[in-house]
VOZA-301288 format. One line per field, with one value per residue (C-alpha): x, y, z. Coordinates in steps of 0.05 Angstrom, whole numbers. Layout:
VOZA-301288
X = (X	...)
Y = (Y	...)
Z = (Z	...)
This chain:
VOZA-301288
X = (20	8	-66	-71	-43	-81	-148	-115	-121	-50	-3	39	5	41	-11	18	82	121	180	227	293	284	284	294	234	267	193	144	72	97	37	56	16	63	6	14	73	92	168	162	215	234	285	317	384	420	395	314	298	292	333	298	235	256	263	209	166	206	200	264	243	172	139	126	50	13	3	37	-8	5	-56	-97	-78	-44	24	54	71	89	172	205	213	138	133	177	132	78	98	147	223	286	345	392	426	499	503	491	517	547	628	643	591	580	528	479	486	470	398	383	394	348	298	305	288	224	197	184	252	292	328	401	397	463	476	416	408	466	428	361	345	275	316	370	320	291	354	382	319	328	402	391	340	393	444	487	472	547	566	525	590	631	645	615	680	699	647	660	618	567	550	543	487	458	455	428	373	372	349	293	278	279	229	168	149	102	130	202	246	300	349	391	411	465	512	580	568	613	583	578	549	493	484	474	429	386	368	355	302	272	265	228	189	110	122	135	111	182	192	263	301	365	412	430	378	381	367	312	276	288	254	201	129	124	169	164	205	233	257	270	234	170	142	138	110	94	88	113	183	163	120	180	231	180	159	192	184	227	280	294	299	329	338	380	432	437	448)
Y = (1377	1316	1322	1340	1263	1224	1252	1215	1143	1114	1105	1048	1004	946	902	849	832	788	745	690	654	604	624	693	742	796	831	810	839	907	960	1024	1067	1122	1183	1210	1275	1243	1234	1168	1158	1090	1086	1031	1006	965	890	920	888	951	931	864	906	954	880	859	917	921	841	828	781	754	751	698	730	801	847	907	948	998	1052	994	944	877	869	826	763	814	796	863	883	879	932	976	977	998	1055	1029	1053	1027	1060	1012	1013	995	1026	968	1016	1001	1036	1030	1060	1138	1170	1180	1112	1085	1119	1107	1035	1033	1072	1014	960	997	995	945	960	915	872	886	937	958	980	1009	1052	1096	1113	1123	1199	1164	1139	1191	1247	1221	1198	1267	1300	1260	1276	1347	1337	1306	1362	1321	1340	1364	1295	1248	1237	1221	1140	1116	1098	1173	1200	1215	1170	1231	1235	1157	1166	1222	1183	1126	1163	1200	1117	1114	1178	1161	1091	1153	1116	1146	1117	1116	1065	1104	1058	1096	1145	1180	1121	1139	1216	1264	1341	1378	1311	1303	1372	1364	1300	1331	1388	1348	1299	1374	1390	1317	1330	1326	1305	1227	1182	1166	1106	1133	1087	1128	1130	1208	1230	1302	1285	1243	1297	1347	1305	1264	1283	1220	1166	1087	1062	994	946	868	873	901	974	1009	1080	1113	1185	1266	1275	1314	1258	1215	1254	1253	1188	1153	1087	1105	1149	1086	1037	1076	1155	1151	1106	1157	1216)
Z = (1915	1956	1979	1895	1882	1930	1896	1832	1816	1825	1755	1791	1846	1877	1917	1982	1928	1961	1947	1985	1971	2019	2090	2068	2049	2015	1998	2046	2041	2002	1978	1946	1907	1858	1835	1772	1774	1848	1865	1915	1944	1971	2039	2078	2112	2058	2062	2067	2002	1947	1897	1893	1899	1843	1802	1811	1795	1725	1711	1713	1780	1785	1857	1893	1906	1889	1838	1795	1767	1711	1698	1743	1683	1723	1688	1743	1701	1638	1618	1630	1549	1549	1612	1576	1510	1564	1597	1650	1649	1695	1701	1738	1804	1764	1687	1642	1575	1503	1524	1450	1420	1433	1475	1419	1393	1466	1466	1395	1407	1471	1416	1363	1415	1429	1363	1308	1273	1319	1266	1243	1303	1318	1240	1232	1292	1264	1201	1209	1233	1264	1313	1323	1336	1396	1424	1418	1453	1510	1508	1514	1563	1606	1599	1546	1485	1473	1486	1455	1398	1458	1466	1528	1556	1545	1604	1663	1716	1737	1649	1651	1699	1662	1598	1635	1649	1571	1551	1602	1583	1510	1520	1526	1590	1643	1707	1721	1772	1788	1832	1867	1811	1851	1863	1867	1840	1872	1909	1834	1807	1846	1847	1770	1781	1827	1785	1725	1767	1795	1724	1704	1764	1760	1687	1706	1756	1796	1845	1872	1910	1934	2006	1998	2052	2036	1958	1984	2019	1969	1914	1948	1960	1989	2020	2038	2093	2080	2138	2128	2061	2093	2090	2162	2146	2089	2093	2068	2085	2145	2174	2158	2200	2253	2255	2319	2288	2226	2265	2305	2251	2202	2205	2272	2242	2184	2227)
């Protein structure tokens, strides 16, 4: 699968992005390239700059200097709404969900905000079926479709996750940010998470950023090394684990 993606012009490219706050360069000099169907997974002790990364490839922080590029079209100085409506999807490091409204009503508002019918949203998105629909396809892809009645409050953390990724799901994006999607799930959990993101796999464009080395290497067909907010290999999960550089900066203090 990976010599197929690097024939392919890239769906996400992030060009010498870089950003400071003050002395500190949390991204310095970063280039990725995501192919289309390609899990990417992105690794690095806590401190290496992802998350900030991960923010500033979805808008929600705007570089200092370089590009994001979505289908080669420069969307670096886009406001994040604006990526969404173009193909770019976050799920979020820490669940930013409605915990009074149900599952359903969760998705079908992230629906609403995506098209033109954004006024009077939160009434509205319980009535109209254009909206409810979609959000209960991307339930059921998510394995929830038996809960979407359920309040948010009522899940259990490892279905909060899931239904996090049911709204990215639901923005009918075509590159994913996935940051760090098993945080906090227990064995059975991530178990479930796992085969869900097998499932999505070759469908999306997926920048992972996850800790859970074994998920990592069962997912990615390629993985960026992070270290003091600059990349220091980029490679297949086997050339990772065999990359001296990477086993001393990073991989030794895992294992």
């Amino acid at each position: 699968m990976t010599e197929a993606l690097q024939t392919t012009a890239p769906k996400l490219e992030i060009r010498s992005l870089r950003k400071a706050f003050g002395a500190l360069v949390a991204t310095n000099d970063v280039n990725i390239q995501v192919q289309p169907g390609e899990i990417h997974a992105l690794i690095g002790p806590n401190g290496a700059g992802k998350t900030t990364l991960i923010s500033q490839i979805s808008g929600e922080l705007m570089p200092d200097s370089g590009q994001v590029l979505l289908d080669g079209e420069d969307i670096t100085r886009l406001p994040a709404y604006k990526r969404a409506s173009v193909g770019l999807a976050r799920s979020f490091q820490i669940s930013q969900l409605y915990n009074d409204f149900t599952a359903e009503d969760n998705v079908a508002l992230a629906v609403q905000a995506q098209s033109a019918k954004r006024f009077d949203m939160f009434s509205s998105a319980r009535k109209q079926m254009d909206l409810r629909e979609p959000a209960r396809q991307a339930l059921q892809r998510v394995g929830l479709a038996d809960r979407g009645h359920l309040r948010v409050s009522e899940l259990a953390h490892g279905e909060k996750r899931q239904l996090e990724l049911a709204i990215a799901l639901s923005l009918n994006a075509s590159v994913l940010l996935l940051d760090e999607p098993m945080a906090g799930l227990g064995a059975e959990e991530s178990q479930r998470m796992k085969d869900i993101l097998l499932e999505l796999k070759g469908q999306y464009a997926i920048l992972l950023v996850e800790h859970d080395m074994d998920i990592v290497f069962a997912l990615a067909d390629r993985i960026t090394v992070l270290v003091y907010g600059k990349p220091i290999f980029t490679g297949t999960p086997d050339e990772v684990r065999g990359n001296s550089d990477v086993r001393d900066a990073y991989l030794g203090r895992e294992e």
